[in-house]
gemmi code that builds the backbone of each chain (N, CA, C; Angstrom):
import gemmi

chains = {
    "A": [
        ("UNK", (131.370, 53.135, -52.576), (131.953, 54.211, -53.374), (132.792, 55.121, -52.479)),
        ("UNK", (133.940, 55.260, -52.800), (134.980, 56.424, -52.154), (134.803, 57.459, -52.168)),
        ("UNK", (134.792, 58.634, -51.347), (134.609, 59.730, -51.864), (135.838, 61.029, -51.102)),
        ("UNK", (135.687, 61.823, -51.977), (137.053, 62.690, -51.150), (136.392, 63.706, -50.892)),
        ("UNK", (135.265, 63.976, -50.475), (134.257, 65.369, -49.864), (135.177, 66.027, -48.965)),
        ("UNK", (135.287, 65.359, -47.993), (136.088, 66.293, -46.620), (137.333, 66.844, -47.082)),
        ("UNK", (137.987, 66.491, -48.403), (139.296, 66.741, -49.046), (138.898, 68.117, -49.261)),
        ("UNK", (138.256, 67.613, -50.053), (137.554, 69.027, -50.795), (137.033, 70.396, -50.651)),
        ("UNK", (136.496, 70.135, -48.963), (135.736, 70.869, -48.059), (136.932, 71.384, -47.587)),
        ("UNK", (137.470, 70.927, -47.036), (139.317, 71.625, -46.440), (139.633, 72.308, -47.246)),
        ("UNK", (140.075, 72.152, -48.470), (140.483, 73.110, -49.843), (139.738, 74.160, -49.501)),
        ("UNK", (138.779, 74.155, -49.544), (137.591, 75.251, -49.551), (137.378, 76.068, -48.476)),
        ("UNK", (137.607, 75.505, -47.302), (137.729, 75.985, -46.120), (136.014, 75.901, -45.603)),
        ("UNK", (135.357, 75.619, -46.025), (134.069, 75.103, -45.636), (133.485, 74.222, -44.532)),
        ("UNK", (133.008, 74.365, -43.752), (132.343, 73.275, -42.586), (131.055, 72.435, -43.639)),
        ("UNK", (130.983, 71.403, -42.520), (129.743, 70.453, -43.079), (128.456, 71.381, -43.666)),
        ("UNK", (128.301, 72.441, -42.987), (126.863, 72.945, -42.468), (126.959, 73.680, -43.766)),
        ("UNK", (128.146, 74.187, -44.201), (127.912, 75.539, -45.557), (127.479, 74.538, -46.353)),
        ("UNK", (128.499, 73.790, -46.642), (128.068, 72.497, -48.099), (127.209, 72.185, -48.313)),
        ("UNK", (126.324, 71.573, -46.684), (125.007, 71.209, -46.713), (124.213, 72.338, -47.480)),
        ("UNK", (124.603, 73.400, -46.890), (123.541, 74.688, -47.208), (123.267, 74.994, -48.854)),
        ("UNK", (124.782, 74.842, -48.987), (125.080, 75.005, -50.694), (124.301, 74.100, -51.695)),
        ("UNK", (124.148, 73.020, -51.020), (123.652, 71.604, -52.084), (122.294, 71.603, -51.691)),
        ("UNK", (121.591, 71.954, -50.247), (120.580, 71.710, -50.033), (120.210, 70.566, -49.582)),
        ("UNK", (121.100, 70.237, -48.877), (120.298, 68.622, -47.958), (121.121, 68.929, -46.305)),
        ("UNK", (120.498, 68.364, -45.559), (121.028, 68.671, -43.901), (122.479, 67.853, -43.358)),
        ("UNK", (123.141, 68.480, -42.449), (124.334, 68.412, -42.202), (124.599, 66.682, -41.853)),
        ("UNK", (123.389, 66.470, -41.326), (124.028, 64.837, -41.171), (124.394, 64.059, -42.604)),
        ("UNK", (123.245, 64.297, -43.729), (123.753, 63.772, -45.096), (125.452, 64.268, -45.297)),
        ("UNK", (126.314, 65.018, -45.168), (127.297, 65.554, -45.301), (127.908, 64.513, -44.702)),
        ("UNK", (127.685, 64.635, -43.411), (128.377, 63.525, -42.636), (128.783, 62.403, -42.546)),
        ("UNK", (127.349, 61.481, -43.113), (127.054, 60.398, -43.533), (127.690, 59.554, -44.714)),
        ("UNK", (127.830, 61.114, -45.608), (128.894, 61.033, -47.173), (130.118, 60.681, -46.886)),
        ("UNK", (130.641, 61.630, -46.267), (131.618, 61.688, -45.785), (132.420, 60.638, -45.617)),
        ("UNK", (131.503, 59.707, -44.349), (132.207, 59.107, -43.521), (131.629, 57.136, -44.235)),
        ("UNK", (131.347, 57.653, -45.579), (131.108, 56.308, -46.164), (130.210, 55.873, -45.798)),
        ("UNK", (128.858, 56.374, -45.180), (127.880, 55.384, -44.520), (126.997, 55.289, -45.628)),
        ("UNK", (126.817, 56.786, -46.690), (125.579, 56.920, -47.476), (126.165, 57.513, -48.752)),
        ("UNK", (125.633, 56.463, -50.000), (126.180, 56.629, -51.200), (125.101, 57.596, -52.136)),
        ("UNK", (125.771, 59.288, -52.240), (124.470, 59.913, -52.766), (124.191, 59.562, -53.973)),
        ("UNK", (122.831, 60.183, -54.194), (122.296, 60.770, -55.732), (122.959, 60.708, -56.559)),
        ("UNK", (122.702, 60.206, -57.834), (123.754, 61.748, -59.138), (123.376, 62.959, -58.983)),
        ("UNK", (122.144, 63.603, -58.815), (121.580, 64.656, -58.679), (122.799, 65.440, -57.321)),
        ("UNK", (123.028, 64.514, -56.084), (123.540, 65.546, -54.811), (125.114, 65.085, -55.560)),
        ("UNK", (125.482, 64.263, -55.883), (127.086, 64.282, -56.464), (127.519, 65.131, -57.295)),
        ("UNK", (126.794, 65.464, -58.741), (126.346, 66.309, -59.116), (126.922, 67.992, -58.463)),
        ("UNK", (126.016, 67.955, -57.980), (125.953, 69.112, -57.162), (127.078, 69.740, -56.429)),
        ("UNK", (127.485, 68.750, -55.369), (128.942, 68.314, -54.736), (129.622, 68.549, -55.724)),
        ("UNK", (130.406, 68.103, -56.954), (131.234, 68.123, -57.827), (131.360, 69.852, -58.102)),
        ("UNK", (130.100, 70.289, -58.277), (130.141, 71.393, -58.847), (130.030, 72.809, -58.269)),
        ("UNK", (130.103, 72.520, -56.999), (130.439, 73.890, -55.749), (131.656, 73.409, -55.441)),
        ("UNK", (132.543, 72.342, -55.567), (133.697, 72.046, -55.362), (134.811, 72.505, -56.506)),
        ("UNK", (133.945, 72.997, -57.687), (134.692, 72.595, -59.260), (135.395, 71.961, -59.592)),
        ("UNK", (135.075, 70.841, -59.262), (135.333, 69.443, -60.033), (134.603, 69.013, -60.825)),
        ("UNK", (135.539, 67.929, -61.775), (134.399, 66.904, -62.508), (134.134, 65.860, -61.300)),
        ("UNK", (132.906, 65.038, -61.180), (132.233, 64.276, -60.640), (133.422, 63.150, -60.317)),
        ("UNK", (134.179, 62.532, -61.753), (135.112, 61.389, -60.913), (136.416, 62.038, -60.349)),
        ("UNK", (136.264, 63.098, -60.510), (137.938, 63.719, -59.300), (137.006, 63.498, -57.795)),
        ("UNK", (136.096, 63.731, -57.288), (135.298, 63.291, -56.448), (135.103, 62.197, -55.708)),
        ("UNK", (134.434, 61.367, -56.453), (133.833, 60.206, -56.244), (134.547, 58.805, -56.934)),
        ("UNK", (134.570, 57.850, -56.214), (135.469, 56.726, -57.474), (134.798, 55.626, -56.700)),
        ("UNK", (134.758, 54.698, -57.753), (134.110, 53.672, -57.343), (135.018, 52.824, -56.573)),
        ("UNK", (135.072, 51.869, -55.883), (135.698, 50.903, -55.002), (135.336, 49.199, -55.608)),
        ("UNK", (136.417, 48.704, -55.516), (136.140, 47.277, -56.380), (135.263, 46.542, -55.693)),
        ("UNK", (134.442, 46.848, -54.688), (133.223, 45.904, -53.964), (132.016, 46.342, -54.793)),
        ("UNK", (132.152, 47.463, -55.388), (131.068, 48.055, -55.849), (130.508, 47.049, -56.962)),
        ("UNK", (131.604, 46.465, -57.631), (131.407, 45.797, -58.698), (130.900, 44.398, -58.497)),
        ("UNK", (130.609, 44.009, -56.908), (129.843, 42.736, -56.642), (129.020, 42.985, -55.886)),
        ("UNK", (127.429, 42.355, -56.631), (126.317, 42.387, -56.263), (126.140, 41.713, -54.719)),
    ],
    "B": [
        ("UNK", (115.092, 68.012, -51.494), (114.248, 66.793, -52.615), (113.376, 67.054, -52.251)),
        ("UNK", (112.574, 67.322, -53.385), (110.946, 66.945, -53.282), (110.165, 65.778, -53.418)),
        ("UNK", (109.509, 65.866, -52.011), (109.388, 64.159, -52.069), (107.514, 64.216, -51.698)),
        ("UNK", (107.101, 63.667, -52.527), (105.841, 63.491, -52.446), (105.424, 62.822, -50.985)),
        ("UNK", (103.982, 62.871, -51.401), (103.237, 61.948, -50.245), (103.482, 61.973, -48.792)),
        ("UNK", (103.949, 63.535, -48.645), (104.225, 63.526, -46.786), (103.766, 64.653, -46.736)),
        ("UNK", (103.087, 64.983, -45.657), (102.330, 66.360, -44.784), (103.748, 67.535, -44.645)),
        ("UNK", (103.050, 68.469, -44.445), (103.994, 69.398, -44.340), (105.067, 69.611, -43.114)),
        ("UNK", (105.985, 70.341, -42.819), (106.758, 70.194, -41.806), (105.889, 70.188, -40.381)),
        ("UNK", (104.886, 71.850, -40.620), (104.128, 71.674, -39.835), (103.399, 71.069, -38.805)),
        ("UNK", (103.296, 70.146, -39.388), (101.883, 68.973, -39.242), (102.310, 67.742, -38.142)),
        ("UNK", (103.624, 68.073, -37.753), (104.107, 67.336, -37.015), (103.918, 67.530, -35.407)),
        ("UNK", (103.663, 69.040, -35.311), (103.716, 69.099, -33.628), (101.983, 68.779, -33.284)),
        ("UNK", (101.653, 69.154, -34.547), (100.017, 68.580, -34.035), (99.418, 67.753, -33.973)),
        ("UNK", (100.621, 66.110, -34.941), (100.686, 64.698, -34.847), (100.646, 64.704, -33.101)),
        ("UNK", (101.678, 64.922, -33.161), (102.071, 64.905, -31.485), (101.282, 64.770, -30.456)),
        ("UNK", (100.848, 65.999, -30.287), (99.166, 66.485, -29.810), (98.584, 65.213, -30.021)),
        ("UNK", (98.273, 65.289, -30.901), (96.676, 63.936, -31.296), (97.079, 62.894, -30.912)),
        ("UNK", (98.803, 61.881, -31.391), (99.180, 61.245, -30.893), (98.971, 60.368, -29.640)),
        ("UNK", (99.580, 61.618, -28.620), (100.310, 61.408, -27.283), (98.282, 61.082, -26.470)),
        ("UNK", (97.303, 62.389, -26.971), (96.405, 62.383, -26.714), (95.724, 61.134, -26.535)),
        ("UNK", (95.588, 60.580, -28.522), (95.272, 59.203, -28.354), (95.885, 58.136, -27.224)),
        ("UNK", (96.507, 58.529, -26.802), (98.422, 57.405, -26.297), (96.688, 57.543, -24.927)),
        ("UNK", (96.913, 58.533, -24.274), (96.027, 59.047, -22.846), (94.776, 58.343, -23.015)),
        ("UNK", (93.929, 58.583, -23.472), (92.759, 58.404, -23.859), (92.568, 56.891, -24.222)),
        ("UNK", (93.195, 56.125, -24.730), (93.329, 54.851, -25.081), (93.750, 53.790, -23.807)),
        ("UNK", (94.462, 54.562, -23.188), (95.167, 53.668, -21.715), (93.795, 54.154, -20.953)),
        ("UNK", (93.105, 55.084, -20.417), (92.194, 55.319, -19.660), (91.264, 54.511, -19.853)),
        ("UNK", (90.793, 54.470, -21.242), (89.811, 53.262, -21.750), (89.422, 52.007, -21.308)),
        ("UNK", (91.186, 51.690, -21.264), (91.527, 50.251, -21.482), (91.848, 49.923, -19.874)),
        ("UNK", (92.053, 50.298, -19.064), (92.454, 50.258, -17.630), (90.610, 50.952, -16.781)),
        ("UNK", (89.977, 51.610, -17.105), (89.388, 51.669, -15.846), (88.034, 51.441, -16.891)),
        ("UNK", (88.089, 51.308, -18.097), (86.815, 51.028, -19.123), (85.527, 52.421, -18.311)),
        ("UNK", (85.809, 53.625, -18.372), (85.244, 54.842, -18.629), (84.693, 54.835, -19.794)),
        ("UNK", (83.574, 55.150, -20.159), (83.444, 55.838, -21.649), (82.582, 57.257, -21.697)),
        ("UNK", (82.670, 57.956, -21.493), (81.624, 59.182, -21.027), (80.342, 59.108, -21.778)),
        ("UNK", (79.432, 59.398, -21.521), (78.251, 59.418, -21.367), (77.898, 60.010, -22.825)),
        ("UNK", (78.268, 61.284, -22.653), (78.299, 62.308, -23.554), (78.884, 62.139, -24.804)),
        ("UNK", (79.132, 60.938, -25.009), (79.903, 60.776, -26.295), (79.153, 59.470, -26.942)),
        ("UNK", (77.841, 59.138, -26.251), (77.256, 58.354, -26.880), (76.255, 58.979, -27.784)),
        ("UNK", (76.411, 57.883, -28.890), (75.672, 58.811, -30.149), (75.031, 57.780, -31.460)),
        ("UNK", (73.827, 57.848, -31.890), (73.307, 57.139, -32.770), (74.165, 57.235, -34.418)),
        ("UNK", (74.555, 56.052, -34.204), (75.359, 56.169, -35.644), (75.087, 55.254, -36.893)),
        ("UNK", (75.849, 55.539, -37.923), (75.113, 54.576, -38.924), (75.947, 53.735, -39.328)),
        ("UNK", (75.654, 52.007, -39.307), (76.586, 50.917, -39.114), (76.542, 50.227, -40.675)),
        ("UNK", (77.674, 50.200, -41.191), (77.721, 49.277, -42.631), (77.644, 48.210, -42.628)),
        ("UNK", (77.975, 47.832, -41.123), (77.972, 45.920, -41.135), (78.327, 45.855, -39.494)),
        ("UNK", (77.982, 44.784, -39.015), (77.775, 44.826, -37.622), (77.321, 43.544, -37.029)),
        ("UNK", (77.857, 43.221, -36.303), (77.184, 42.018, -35.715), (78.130, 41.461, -33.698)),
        ("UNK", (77.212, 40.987, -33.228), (77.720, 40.683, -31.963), (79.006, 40.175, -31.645)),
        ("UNK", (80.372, 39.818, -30.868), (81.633, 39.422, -31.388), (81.552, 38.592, -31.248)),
        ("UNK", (81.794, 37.523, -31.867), (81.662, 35.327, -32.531), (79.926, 35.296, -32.904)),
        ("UNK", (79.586, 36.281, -32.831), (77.702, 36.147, -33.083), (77.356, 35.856, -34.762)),
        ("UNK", (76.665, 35.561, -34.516), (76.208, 35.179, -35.641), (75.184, 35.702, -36.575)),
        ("UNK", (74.558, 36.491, -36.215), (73.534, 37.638, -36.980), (73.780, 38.657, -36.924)),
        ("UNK", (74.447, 38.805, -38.860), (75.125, 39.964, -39.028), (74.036, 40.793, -39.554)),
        ("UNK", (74.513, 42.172, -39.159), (73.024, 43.207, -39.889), (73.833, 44.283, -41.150)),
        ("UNK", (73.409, 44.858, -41.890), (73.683, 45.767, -42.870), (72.998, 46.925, -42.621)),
        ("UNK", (73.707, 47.849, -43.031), (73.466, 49.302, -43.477), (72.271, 49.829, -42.607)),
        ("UNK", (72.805, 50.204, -41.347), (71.634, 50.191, -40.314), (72.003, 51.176, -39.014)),
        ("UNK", (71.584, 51.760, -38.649), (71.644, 52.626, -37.068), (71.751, 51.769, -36.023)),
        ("UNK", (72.647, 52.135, -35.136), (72.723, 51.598, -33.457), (73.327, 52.864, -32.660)),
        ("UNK", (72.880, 52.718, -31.151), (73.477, 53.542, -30.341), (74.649, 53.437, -30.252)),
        ("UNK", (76.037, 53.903, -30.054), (76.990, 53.234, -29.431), (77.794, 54.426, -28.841)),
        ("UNK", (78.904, 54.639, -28.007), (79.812, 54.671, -27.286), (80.617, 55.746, -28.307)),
        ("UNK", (81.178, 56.249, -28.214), (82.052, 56.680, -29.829), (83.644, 56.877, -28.775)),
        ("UNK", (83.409, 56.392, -27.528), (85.219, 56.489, -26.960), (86.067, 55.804, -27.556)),
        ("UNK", (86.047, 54.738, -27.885), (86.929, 53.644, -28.517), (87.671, 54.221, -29.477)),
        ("UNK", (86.381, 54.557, -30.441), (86.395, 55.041, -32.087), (87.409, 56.678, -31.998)),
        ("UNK", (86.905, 57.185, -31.281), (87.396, 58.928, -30.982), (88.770, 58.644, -30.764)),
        ("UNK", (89.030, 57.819, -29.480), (90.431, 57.498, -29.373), (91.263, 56.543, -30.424)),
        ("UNK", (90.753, 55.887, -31.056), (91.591, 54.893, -32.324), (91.739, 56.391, -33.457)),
        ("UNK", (90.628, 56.951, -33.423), (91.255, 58.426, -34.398), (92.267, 59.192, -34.042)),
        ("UNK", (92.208, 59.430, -33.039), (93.295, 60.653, -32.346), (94.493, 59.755, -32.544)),
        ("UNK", (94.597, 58.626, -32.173), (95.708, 57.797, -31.774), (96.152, 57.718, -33.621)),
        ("UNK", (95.553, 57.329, -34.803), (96.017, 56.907, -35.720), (96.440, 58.286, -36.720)),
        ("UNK", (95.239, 59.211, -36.731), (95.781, 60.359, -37.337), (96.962, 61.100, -36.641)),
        ("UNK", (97.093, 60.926, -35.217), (98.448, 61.757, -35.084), (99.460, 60.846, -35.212)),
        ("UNK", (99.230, 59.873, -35.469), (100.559, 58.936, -35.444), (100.644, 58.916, -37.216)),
        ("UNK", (100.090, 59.189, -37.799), (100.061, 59.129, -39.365), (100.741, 60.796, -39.546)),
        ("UNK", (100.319, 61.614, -39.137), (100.898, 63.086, -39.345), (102.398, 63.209, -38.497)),
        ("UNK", (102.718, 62.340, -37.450), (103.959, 61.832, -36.827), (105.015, 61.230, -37.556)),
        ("UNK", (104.327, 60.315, -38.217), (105.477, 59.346, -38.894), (105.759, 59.992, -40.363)),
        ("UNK", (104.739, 60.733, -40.553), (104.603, 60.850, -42.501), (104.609, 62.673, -42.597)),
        ("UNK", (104.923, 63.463, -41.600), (105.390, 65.067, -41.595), (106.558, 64.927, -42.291)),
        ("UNK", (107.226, 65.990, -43.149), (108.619, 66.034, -43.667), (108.992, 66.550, -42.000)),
        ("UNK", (110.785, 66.434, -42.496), (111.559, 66.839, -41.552), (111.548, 68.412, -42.194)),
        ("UNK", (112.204, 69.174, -41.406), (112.633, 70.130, -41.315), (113.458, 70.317, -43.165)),
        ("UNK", (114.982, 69.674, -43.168), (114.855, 69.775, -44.619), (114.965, 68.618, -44.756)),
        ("UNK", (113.988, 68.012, -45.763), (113.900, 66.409, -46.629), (114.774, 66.109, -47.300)),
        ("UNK", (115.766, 65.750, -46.990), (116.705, 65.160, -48.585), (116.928, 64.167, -48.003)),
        ("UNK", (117.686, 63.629, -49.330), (117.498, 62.017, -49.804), (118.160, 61.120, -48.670)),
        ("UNK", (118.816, 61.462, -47.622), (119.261, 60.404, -47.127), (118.011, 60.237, -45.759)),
        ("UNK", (117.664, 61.752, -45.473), (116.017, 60.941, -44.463), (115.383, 59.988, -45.205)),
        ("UNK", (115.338, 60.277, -46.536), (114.244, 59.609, -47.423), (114.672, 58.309, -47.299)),
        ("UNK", (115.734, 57.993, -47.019), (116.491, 56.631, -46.926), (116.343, 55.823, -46.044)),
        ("UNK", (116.322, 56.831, -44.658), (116.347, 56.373, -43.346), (114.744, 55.723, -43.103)),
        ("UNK", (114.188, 56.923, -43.771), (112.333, 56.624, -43.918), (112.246, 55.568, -44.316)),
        ("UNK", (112.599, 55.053, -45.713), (112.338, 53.670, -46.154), (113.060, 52.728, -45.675)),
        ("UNK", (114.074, 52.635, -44.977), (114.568, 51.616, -44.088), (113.884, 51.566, -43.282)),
        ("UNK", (113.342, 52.445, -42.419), (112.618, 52.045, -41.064), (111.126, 51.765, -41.867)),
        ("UNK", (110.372, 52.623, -42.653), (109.044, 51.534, -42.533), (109.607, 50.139, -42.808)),
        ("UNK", (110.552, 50.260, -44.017), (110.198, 47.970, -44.323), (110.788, 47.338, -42.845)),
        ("UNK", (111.804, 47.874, -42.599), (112.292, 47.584, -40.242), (111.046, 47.103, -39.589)),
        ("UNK", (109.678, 48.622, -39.645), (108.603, 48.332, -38.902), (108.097, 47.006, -39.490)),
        ("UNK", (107.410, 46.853, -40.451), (106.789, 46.084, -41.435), (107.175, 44.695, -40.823)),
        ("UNK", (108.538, 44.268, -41.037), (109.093, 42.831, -40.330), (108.946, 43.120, -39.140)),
        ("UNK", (109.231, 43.808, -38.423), (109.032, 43.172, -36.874), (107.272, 43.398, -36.719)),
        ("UNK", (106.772, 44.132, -36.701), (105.330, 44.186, -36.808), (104.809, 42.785, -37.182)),
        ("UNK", (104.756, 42.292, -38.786), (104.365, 41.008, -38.597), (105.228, 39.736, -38.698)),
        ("UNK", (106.532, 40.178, -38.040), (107.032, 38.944, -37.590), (106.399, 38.934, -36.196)),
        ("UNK", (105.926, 39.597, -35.570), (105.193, 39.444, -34.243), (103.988, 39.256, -34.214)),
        ("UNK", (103.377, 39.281, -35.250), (101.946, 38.849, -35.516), (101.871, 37.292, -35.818)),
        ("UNK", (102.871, 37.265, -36.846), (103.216, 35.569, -36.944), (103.139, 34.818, -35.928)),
        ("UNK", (104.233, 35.091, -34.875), (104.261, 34.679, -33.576), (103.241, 34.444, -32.504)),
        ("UNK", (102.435, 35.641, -32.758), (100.750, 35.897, -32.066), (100.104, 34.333, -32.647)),
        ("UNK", (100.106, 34.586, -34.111), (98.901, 33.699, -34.474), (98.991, 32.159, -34.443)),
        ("UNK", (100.790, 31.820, -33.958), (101.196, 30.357, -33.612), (101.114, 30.228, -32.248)),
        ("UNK", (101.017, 31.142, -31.581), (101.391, 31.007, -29.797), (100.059, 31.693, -29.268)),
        ("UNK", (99.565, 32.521, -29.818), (98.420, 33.110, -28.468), (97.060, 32.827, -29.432)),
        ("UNK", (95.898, 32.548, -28.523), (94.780, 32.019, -28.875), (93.067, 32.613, -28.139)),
        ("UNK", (92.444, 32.528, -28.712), (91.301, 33.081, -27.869), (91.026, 34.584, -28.063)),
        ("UNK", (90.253, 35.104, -26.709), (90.363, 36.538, -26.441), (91.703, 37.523, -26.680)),
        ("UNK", (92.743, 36.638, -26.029), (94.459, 37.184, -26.113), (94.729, 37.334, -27.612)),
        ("UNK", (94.296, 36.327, -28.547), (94.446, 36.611, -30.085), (93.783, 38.244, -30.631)),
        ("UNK", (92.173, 38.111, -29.871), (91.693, 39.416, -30.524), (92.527, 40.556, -29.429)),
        ("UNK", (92.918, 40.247, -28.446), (93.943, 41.844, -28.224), (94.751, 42.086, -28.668)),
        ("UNK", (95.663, 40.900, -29.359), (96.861, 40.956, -30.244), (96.658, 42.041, -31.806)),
        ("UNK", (95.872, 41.344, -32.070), (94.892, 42.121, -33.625), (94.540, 43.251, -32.969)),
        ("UNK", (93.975, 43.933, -31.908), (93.582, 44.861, -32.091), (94.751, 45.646, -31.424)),
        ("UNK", (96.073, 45.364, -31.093), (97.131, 46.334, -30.626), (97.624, 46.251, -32.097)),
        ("UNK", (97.745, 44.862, -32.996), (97.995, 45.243, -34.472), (97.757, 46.377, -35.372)),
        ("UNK", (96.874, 46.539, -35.444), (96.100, 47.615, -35.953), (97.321, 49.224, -35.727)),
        ("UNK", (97.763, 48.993, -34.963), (98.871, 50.504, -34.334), (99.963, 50.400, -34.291)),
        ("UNK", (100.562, 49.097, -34.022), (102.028, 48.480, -33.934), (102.725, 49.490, -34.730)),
        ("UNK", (102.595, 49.130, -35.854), (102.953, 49.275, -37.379), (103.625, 50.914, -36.886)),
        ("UNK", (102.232, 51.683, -36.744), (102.963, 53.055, -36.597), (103.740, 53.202, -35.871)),
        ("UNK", (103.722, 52.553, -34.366), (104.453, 52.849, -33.400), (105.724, 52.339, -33.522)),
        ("UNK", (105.882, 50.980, -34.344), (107.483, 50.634, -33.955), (108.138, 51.868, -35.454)),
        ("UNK", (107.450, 52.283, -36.680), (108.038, 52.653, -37.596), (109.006, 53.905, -37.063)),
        ("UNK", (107.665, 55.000, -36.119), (107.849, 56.120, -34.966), (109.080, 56.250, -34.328)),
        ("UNK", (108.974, 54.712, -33.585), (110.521, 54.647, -33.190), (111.990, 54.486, -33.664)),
        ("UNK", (111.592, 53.433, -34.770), (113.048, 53.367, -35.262), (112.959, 54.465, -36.354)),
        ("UNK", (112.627, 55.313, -36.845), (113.097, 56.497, -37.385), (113.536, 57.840, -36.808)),
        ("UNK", (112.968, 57.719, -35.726), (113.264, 58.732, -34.722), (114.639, 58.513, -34.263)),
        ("UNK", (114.816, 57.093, -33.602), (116.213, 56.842, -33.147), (117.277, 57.089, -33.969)),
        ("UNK", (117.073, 56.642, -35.422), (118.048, 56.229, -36.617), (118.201, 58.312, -36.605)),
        ("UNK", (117.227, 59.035, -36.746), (117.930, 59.929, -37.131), (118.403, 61.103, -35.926)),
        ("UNK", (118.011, 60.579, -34.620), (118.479, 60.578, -33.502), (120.080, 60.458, -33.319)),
        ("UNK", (120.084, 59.349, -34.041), (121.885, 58.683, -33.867), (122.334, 59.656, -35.198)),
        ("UNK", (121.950, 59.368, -36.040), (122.180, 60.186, -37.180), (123.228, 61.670, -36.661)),
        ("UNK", (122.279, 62.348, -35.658), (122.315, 63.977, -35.305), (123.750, 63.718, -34.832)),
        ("UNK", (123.660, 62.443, -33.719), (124.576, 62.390, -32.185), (125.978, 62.338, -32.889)),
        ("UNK", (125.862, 61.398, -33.734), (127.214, 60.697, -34.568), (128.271, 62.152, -35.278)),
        ("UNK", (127.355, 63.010, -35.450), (127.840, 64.617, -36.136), (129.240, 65.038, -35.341)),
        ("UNK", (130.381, 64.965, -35.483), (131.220, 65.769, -34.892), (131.365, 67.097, -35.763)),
        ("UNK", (131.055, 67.666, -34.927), (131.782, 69.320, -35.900), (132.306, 69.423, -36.392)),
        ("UNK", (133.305, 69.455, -37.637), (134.442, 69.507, -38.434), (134.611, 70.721, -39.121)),
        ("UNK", (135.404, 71.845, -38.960), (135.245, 72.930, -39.801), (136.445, 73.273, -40.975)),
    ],
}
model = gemmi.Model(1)
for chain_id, residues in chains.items():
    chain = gemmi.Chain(chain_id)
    for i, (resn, *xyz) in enumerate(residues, 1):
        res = gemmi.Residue()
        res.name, res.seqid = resn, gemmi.SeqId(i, " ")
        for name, pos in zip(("N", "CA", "C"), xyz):
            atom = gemmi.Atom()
            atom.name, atom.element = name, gemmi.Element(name[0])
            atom.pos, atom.b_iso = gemmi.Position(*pos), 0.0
            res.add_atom(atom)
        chain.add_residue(res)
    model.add_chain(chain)
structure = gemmi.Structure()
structure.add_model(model)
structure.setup_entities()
């Protein structure tokens, strides 16, 4: 899954560490998002979407691998 | 996230403690076979019998030693309050890292037991089984520690 967090975080002017703080999970999850290693929650996307004010798919988009098991 | 079934953050530096303790206490054992004196104590046995012997007894008193036992406690409860303390803050991607590394431990643990029980035989079998018994915690210990070790390192600052 793609995600445009760090896009978003720039807009905002935010470091890893506020976001983390904002959503409630630790700076490496941020990181991890970020950098494509770890595909969150709905619950932390969610969340993400909505200290960003976005809807969830201006965010997040799926990637056509996603669609094979 | 609230994540069930783990000790409090707390509970970790005193894993440690008990741990590292057991870690001491277990090598002293096992290298100069000490058992202090003072720690022998009449206890009550559910089942018991000599090792390959053949007359097993039930629900019964014997003297014994309690070093072994004292140290397999220290060693397993701090390694259980070690591996199973929350972090600092729990969210879902430790929770991730957590369940990757126990099923990690799990295969190499008894893919090395496998290996034990095709290749080593005898006495060497029962030391194998009885370092079994701990493996488990110790390799889980490590590769979660490392994973979120690398986890930290991998962080570049970005503001």
């Amino acid at each position: 899954m793609k995600n445009s967090v760090r896009v978003e975080r720039a807009i905002l002017q935010i470091t890893q560490e506020e976001l983390a703080k904002k959503v409630g999970v630790t700076r490496q999850t941020i990181h991890a998002l970020e950098n494509g290693k770890y595909v969150p929650s709905t619950v932390l996307a969610l969340k993400i979407a909505f200290v960003c004010g976005k809807l969830l798919d201006e965010i997040f988009q799926l990637d056509p691998e996603d669609w094979i098991d | 996230m609230k994540t069930k079934l783990l000790f409090p953050h707390s509970c970790r530096v005193i894993g440690w403690f008990l741990f590292v303790a057991g870690i001491l206490f277990t090598m002293s054992i096992l290298t100069t076979h000490y058992e202090p004196t003072w720690l022998e104590f009449r206890v009550p046995v559910l089942a018991g019998d000599e090792i390959f012997g053949t007359d097993r007894t039930w629900f019964t008193t014997r003297k014994n030693n309690l070093a072994d036992e004292l140290a397999s406690l220290l060693f397993l409860v701090g390694g259980l309050l070690v591996a199973f303390s929350r972090e600092k803050t729990e969210d879902e991607y430790i929770a991730r890292i957590r369940l990757e590394s126990l099923v990690w431990a799990t295969y190499v643990n008894y893919g090395l037991l496998l290996f034990a029980i095709l290749f080593v035989y005898d006495m060497s079998f029962y030391y194998v089984m009885l370092f079994n018994l701990f493996t488990l915690l110790i390799f889980f210990i490590i590769r979660f520690r490392l994973v979120l070790w690398g986890a930290k390192k991998a962080m570049n600052y970005e503001k």
